[in-house]
C-alpha positions, -999 to 999 in steps of 0.1 A, spaced: 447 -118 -162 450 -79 -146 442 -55 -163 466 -41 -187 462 0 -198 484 11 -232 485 44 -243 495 47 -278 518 79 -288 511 91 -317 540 100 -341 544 134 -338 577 157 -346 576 175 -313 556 170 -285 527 190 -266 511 190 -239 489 165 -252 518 142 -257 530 145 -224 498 146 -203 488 109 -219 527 101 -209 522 112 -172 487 92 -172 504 62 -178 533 73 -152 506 75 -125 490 43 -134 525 22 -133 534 42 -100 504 29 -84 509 -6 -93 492 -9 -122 502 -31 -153 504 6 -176 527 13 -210 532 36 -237 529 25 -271 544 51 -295 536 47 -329 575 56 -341 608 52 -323 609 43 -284 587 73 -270 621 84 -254 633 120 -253 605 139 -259 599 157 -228 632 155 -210 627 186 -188 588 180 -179 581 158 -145 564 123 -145 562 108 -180 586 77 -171 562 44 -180 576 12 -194 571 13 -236 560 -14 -255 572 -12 -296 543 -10 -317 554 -45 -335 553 -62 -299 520 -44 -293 494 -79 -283 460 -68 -265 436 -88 -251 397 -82 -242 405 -76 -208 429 -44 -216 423 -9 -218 434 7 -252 433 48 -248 438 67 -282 436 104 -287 409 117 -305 428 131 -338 443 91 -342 408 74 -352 428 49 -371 448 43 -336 419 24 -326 424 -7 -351 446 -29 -324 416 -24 -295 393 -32 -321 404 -62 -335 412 -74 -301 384 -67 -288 400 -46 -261 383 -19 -243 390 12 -260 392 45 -247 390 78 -271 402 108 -248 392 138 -262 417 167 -256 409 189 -283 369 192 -290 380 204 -328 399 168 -337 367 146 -326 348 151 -357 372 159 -387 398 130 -383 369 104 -385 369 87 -423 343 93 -447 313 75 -435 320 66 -402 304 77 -373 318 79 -330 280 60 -326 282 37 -346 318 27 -333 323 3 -296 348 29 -281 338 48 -249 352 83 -240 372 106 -213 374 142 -217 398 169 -211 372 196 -195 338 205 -190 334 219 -221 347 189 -245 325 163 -222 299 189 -233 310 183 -273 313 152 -270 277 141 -255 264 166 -280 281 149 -310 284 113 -301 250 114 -277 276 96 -247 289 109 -213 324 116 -213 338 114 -175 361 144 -174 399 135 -168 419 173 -162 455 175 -170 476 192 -143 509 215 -146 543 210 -127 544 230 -96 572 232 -90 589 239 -122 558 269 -129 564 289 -100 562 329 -91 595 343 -85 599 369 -54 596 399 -73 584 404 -112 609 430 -134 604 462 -126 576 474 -149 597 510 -150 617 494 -172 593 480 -198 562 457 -194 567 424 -201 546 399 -223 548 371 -233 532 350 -264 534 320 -279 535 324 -322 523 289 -326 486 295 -314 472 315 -342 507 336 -349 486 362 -376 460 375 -348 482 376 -318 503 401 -345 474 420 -353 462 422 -315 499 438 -306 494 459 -337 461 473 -326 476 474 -290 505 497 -307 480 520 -324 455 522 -290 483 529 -268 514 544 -283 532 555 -250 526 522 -235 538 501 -262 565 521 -266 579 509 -236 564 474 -239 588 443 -246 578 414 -263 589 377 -251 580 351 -273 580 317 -264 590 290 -288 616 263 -297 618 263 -255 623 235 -226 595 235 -200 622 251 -180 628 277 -204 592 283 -210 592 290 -172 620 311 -169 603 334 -193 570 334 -182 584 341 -147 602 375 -162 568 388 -183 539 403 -165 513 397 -190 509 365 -208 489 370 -244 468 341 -248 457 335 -281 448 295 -285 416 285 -304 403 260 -301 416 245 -272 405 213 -247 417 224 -219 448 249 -224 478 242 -202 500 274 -212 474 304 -193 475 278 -163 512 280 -166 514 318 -169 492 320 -135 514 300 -114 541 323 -125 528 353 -117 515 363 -150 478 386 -158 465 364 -187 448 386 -214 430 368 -247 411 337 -255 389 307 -241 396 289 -271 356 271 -260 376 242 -236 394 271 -211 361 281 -201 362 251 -177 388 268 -150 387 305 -170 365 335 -155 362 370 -160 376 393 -137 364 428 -154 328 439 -141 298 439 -161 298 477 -169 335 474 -184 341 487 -215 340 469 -244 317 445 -225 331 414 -209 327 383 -226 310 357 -212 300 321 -226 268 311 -234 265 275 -216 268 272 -181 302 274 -165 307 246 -134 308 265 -101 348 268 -85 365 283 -57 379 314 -74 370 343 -87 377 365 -120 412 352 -130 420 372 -166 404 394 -186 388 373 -214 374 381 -251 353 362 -277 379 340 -297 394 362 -330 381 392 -315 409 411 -322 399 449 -309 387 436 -273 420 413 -273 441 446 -278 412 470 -256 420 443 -226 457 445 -235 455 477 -226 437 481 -197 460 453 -184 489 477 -191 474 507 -178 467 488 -142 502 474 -140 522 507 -151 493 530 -127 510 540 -98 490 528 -75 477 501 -94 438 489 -91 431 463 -60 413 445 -92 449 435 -106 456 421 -71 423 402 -69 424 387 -104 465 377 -97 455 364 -63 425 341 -82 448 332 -110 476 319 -81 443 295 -70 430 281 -103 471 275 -108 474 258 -73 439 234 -85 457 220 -112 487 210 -101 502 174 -107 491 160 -75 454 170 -87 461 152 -120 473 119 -105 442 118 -81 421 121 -110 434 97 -131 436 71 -101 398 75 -93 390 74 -131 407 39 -134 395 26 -103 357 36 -120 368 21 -148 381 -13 -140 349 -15 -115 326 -11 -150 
């Protein structure tokens, strides 16, 4: 028999990114000719991300759902219960970590990832990092990728004459990015004075672009993350990204402000894998609220400057780069190679 791959979908009121980058897995994987389905817990797994490119795979109802030892049964990580079919099937299991913070605390009382027959892929460097650490196995690291050519740079941004632009998204951590725009007020009256406020939520994917083409900051304050998707949609569009690493951003994130800035840059303490661009956003220590709303400001004092610093260029030009590396085609490569590892094993 071929190998067979089912995602389940967990049941979720709205989908994320996470929903949608385990649908597009399974879309490469059926594009290429594989035997690969979604499995969604509730309903038929349709109409969730109507506006996001590649998630079409065939579904199969959870009541249908029969696996054999020769399939592949992938589960994400905050869904340990997921993992019953593969289990009593005796199917080869697949946990794939997108979010470092769900690996430990959705496991039952008593029950350990070591002692379980379950084998992992992560989102980043940084989660493949927490998960050897916590489980003591490699995780091969699978990276999600953004549409392209939905999350694009327009021509020309607003003119920043008529107010800067940010954008923010109230459902990662909605009480600190309000105190970072409060302590932004209070640091820089005149500034924020003529600063508008875009928030992003209730959106499309096209909406979400739309907006973040318009703003010329995007405020990112996500913690923890696996491997954040909105900061890697704000740089395709043309956005300075100001905030957090949320620990799993670290994998494409790097600091663009020099050592000798003021407060002093933030940089992580494990080793960051080497990559082809440079300082892409001016990054703090997660809940640091002050050097959030410090680098707020000197993001808004280079944009509004009249002749604005050749750092804003540089750090746009790398976040255009780290944008361009994680772009669907990247994504579908990945997950290709990974299966072809896999069904070698």
């Amino acid at each position: 028999m071929a190998m067979r791959t089912f995602f389940f979908l967990p049941p979720v009121r709205r989908a994320a990114g996470g929903v949608t980058v385990l649908r597009r897995m399974a879309a490469f994987l059926a594009q290429s000719g594989r035997k690969a389905f979604l499995v969604p817990r509730e309903g038929d797994g349709e109409g969730w991300t109507p506006s996001e490119a590649e998630v079409d795979a065939p579904v199969v109802p959870w009541g249908k759902l029969e696996l054999s030892p020769n399939d592949f049964w992938v589960v994400p990580e905050g869904w340990v219960n997921a993992l019953t079919p593969g289990l009593n099937a005796r199917a080869r299991c697949l946990v794939y970590v997108q979010n470092w913070a769900y690996l430990l605390s959705a496991l039952p009382e008593g029950v350990s990832w070591r002692g379980l027959p379950v084998g992992f892929l992560a989102v980043s460097e940084p989660v493949a990092r927490y998960v050897a650490a916590t489980t003591g196995r490699t995780a091969p690291v699978l990276r999600p990728g953004i549409d392209l050519a939905l999350f694009r740079a327009p021509k020309a941004k607003p003119d920043v004459a008529g107010g800067l632009r940010i954008a923010w998204m109230p459902r990662k951590n909605k009480a600190l990015a309000i105190q970072i725009r409060q302590t932004f007020e209070h640091l820089a009256p005149d500034l924020a004075a003529r600063t508008h406020w875009l928030e992003i939520a209730v959106m499309t994917a096209g909406q979400v672009a739309e907006t973040l083409a318009s703003a010329h900051v995007f405020l990112v304050t996500g913690f923890p993350e696996g491997c954040p998707l909105p900061p890697l949609e704000a740089m395709a569009c043309g956005c300075l990204c100001v905030g957090y690493m949320g620990f799993g951003g670290a994998d494409y994130m790097r600091q663009a402000l020099p050592p000798q800035a003021d407060p002093a840059p933030f940089a992580p303490w494990w080793g960051l894998r080497p990559v082809p661009w440079g300082g892409n956003g001016l990054w703090s220590a997660d809940a640091d609220i002050l050097g959030a709303a410090l680098h707020l400001q000197t993001a808004a004092q280079w944009l509004t400057a009249a002749e604005p610093p050749r750092i804003l260029f540089q750090t746009l030009a790398h976040a255009r780069i780290t944008a361009a590396s994680h772009g669907l085609d990247a994504q579908r490569a990945a997950v290709l190679d990974a299966w072809t590892r896999l069904e070698s094993a």
